[in-house]
ROFI-43629 format. One record per residue (C-alpha): x, y, z negated; residue number from 1; chain. Coordinates in Angstrom, 1 decimal. Each point is the difference from the previous one (the first is absolute). Example, Ala and Ser with C-alpha at 12.3 -4.5 7.8 and 13.67 -1.06 7.14 Angstrom:
12.3, -4.5, -7.8, 1, A
1.4, 3.4, 0.7, 2, A
% end
This chain:
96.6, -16.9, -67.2, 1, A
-3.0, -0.7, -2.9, 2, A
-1.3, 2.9, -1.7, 3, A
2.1, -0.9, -3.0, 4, A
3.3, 0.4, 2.3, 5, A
-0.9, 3.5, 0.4, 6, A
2.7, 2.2, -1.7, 7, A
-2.1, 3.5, -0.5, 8, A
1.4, 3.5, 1.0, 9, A
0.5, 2.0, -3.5, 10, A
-2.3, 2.5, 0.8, 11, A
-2.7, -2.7, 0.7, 12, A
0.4, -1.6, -3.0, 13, A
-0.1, 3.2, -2.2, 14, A
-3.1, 0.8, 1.7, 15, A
-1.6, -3.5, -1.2, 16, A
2.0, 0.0, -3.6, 17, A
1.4, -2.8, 1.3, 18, A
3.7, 1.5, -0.4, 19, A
1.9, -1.0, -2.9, 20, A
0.2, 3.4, -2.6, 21, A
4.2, 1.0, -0.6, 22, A
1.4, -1.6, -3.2, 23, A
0.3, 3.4, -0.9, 24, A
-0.3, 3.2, 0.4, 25, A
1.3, 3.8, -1.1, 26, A
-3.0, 1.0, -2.0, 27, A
-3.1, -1.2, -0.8, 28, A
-1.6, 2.6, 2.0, 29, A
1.1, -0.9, 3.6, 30, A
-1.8, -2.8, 1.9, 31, A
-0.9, -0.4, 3.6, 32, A
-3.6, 1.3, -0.8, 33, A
1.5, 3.2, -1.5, 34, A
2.8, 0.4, 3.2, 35, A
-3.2, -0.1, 2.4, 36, A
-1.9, 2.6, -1.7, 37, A
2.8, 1.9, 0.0, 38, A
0.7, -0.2, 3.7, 39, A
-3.8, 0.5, 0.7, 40, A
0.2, 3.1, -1.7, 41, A
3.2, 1.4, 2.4, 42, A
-1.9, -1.1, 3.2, 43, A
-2.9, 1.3, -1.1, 44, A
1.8, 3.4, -0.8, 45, A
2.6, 0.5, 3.0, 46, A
-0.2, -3.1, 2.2, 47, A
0.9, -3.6, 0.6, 48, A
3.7, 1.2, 0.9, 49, A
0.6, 1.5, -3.1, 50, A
-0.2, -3.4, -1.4, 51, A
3.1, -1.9, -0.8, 52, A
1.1, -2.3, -2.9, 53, A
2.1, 3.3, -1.6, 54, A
-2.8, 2.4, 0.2, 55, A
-1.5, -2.4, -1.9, 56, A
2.5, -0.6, -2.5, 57, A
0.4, 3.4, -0.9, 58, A
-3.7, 0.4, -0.1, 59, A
-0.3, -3.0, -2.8, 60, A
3.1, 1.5, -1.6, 61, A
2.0, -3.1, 1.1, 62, A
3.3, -0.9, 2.1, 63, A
-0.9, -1.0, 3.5, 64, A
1.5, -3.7, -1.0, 65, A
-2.3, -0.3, -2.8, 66, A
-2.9, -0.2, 2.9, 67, A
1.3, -2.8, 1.9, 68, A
-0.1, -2.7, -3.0, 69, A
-3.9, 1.1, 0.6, 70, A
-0.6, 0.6, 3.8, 71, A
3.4, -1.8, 1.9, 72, A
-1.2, 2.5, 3.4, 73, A
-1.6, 2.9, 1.2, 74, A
-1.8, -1.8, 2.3, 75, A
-1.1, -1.9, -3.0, 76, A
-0.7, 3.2, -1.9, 77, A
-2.6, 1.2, 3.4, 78, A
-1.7, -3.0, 0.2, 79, A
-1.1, 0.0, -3.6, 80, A
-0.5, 3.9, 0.1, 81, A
-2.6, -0.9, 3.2, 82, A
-1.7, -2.7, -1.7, 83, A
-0.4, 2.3, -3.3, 84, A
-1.0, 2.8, 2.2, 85, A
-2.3, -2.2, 2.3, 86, A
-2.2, -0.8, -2.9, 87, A
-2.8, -2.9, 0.7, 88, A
-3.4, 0.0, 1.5, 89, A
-2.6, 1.1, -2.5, 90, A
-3.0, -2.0, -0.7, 91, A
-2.1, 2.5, 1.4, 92, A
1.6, -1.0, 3.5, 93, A
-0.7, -3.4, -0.1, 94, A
-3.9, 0.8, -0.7, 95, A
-0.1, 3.0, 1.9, 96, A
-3.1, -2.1, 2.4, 97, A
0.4, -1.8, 2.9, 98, A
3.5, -1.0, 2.1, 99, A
-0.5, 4.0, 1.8, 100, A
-0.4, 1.9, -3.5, 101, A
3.1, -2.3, -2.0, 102, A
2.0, 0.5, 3.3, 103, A
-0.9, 4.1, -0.1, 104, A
0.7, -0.1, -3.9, 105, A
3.8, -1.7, 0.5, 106, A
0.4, 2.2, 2.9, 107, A
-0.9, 3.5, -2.7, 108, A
2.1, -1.2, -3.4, 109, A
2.7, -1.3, 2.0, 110, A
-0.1, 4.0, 2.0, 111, A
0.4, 1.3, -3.4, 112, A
2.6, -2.3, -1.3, 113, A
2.3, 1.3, 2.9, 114, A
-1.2, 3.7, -0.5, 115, A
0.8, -0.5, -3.7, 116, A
3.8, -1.7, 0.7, 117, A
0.6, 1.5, 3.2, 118, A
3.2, -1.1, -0.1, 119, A
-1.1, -3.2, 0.2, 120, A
-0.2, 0.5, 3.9, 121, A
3.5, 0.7, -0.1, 122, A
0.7, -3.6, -0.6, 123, A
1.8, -2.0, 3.3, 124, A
-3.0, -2.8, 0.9, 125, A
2.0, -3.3, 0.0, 126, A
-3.0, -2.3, -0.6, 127, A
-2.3, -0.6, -2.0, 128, A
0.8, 0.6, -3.7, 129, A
-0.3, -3.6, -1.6, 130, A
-1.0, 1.9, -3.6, 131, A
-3.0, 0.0, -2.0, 132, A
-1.9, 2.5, 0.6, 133, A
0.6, -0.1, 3.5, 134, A
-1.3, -3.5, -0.2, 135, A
-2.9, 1.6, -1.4, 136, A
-1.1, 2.4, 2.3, 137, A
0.4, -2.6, 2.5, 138, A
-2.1, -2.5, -1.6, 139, A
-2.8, 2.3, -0.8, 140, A
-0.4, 0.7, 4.1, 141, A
0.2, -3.1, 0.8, 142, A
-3.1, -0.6, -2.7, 143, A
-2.1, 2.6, 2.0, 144, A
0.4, -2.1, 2.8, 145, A
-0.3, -3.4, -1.5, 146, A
-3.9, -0.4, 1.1, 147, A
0.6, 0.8, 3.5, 148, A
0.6, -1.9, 2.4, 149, A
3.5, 0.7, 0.9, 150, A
2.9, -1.9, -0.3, 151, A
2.6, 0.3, -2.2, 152, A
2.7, 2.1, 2.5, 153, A
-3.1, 1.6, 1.5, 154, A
-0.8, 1.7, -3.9, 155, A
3.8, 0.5, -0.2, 156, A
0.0, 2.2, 3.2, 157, A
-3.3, 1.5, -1.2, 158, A
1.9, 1.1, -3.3, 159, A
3.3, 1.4, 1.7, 160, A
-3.0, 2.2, 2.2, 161, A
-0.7, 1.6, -3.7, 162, A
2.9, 0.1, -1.6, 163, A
2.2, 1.3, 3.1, 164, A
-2.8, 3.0, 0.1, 165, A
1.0, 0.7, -3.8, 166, A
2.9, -0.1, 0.7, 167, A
0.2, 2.3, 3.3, 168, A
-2.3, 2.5, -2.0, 169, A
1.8, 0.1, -2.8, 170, A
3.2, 0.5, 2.1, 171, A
-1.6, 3.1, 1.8, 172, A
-2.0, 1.4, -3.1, 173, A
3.0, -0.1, -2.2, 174, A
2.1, 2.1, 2.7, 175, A
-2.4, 2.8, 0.3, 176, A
-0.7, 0.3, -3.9, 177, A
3.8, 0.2, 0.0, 178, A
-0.1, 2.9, 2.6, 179, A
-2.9, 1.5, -1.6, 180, A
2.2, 0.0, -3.9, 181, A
3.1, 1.4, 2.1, 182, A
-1.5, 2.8, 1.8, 183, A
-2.4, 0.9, -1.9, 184, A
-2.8, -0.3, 2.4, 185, A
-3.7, -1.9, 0.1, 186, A
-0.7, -2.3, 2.4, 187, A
-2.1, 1.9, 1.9, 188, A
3.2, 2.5, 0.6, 189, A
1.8, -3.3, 1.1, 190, A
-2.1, -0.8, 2.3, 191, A
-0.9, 3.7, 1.6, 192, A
3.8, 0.2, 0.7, 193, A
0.6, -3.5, 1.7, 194, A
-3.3, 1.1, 2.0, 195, A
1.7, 2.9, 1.1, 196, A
3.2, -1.8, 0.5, 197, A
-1.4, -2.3, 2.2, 198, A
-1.8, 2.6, 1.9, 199, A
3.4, 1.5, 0.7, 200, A
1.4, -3.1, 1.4, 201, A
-2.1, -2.1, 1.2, 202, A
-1.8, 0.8, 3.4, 203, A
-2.7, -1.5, 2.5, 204, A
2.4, -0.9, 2.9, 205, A
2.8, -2.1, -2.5, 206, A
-2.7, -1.1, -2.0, 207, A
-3.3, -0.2, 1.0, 208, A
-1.4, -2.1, -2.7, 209, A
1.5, 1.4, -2.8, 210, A
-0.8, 3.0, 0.6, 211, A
-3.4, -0.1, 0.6, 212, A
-0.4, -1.7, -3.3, 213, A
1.9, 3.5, -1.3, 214, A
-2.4, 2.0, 1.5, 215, A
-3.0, -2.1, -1.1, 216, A
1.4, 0.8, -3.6, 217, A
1.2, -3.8, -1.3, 218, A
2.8, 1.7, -2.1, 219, A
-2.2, 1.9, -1.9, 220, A
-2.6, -2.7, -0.6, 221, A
0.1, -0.3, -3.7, 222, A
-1.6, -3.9, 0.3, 223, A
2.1, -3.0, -1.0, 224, A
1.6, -2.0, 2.8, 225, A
1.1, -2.5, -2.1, 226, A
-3.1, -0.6, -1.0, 227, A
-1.4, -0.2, 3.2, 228, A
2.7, -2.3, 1.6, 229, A
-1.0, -2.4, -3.3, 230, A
-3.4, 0.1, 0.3, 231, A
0.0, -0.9, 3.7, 232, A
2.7, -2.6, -0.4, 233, A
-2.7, -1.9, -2.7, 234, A
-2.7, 0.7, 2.4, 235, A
2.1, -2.0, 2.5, 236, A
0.2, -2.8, -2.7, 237, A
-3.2, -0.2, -0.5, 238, A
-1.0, -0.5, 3.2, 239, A
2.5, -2.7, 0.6, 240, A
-1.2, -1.7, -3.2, 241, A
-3.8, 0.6, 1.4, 242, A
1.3, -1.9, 3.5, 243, A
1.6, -2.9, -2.4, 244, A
-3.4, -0.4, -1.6, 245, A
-1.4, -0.2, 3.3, 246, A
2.1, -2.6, 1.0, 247, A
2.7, 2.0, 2.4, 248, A
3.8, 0.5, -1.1, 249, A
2.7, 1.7, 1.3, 250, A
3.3, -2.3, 0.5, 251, A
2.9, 1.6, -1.1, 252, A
3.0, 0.7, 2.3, 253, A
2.9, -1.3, -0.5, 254, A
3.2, 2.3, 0.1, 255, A
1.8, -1.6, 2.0, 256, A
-1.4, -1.1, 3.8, 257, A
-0.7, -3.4, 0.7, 258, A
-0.4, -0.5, 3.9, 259, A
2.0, 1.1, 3.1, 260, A
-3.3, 1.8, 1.1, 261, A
0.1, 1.8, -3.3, 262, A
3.7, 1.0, 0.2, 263, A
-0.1, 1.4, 3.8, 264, A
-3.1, 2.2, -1.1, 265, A
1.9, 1.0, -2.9, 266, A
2.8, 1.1, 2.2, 267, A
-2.0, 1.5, 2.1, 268, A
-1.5, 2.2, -2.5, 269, A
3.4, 0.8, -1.6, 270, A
1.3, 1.2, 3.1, 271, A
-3.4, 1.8, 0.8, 272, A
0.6, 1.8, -3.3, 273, A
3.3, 0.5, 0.4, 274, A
-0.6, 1.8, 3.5, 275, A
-2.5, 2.1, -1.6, 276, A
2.0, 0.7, -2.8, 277, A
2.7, 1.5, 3.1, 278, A
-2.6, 1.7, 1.7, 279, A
-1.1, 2.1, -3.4, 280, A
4.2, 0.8, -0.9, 281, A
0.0, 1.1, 3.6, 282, A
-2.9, 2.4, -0.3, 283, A
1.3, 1.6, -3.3, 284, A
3.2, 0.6, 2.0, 285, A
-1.1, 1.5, 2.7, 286, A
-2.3, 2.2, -2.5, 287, A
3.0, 1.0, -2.1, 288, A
1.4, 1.1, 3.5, 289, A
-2.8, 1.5, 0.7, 290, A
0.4, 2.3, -3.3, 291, A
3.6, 0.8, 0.3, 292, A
-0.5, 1.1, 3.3, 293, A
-2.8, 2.5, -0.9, 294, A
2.1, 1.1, -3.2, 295, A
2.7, 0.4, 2.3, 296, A
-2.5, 2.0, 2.7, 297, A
-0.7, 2.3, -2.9, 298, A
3.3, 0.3, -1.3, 299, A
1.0, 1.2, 3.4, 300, A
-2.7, 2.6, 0.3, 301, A
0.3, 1.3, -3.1, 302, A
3.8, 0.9, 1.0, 303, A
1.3, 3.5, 0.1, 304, A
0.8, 0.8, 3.4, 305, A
-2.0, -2.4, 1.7, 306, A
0.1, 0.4, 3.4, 307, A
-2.9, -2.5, 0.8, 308, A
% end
């Protein structure tokens, strides 16, 4: 197939202004810029579910078929409310310093893109979102990197590192502003009672680990991890780029295994984890036992009429 075979999905080609415009319409007034404003505005008010072609409608003062001469889907209809909502890199990202600063810049606007449209997260990840602006943002990390001496895949992974983060932050950020609004609560509140929560639950002899981080006071740390997972991931990619320059490159692995050797170790390790994975279900059982019988213990002390 050429590139002038390829039939375009309707949302796609609405996003470009590529689509051919209806022959006519009900009024002047509707269009498909005017029906994603619209639906903006009811995401950004009570979600992404409360969304649909009829809301819509009755919003714009419209009948629900009068939309579909304009947007044929819903589907359609999110992907061009994503790419309105996604906006485009600024010009102050693409100048924001070296590869490190414009990486740190894309990382902060796309953050408050997502804190912005928060329903934006909502939105089932099928691929990447062959649109505009999408193409954009895209293209201005790829510019960051394009004096470095990575490859082309290499600034690609580099990329997903920063815009994954975004996307995990915004994911998490978004859900406690959402708890915070709801309850009526600061932050600081949130965290005090997951503190305590955790306190509650969580002991030395299930979990060691986790609860020494408790009692060091990581849930109450008011620092940014996401921050600090990104600026550790770039610290990483400098270094590699500083070993390229140096003349010493990583080779990628392959997914899949190449040699017998490689496939009996693999094995090996699966089953290794799998055993291990058996041996950690067996010790949670047995503690669970462990707790029912002392509940149990109790239970029969506390009895009236005890005789033990």
């Amino acid at each position: 197939m050429t590139d002038g075979d390829l039939e375009l999905p309707r949302g796609i080609a609405l996003a470009w202004g590529v689509a051919a415009s209806p022959q006519r319409g009900p009024k002047r007034e509707m269009s498909v810029e005017r029906i994603v404003e619209t639906a903006i505005e009811i995401a950004d008010a009570e979600g992404l579910g409360a969304v649909s072609m009829s809301a819509v409608a009755a919003r714009l003062g419209f009948t629900t078929m009068s939309l579909y001469r304009y947007v044929t889907a819903k589907d359609d209809l999110v992907l061009l409310m994503q790419e309105e909502a996604t906006g485009a890199p600024s010009d102050a990202m693409r100048t924001a310093g070296g590869w490190r600063e414009q990486l740190e810049a894309l990382y902060a606007e796309q953050l408050q893109q997502y804190l912005r449209h928060p329903w934006v997260l909502d939105i089932p990840i099928s691929g990447i979102p062959a649109t505009p602006n999408s193409a954009a943002w895209m293209d201005a990390g790829l510019a960051a990197l394009a004096e470095t001496p990575l490859s082309h895949s290499e600034r690609l992974a580099v990329l997903l590192l920063v815009t994954g983060t975004a996307h995990w932050a915004g994911t998490v950020m978004a859900g406690y502003a959402r708890t915070q609004r709801e309850r009526g609560v600061d932050e600081a509140a949130i965290s005090r009672t997951e503190d305590a929560l955790f306190r509650t639950l969580i002991t030395a002899d299930a979990y060691p680990h986790l609860r020494a981080a408790i009692e060091e006071g990581a849930l109450l740390d008011e620092s940014d991890p996401f921050a600090f997972a990104l600026a550790r991931g770039l610290d990483g990619v400098a270094a590699y780029i500083a070993g390229i320059e140096q003349g010493r490159r990583d080779e990628p692995r392959p997914w899949a295994l190449a040699g017998d050797a490689d496939v009996a170790d693999d094995k090996r390790v699966r089953e290794a984890q799998k055993a291990v994975r058996a041996a950690e279900k067996a010790l949670r059982d047995a503690r669970a036992r462990e707790r029912q019988a002392v509940r149990e213990a109790r239970e029969r002390r506390a009895a009236p009429g005890d005789a033990s």
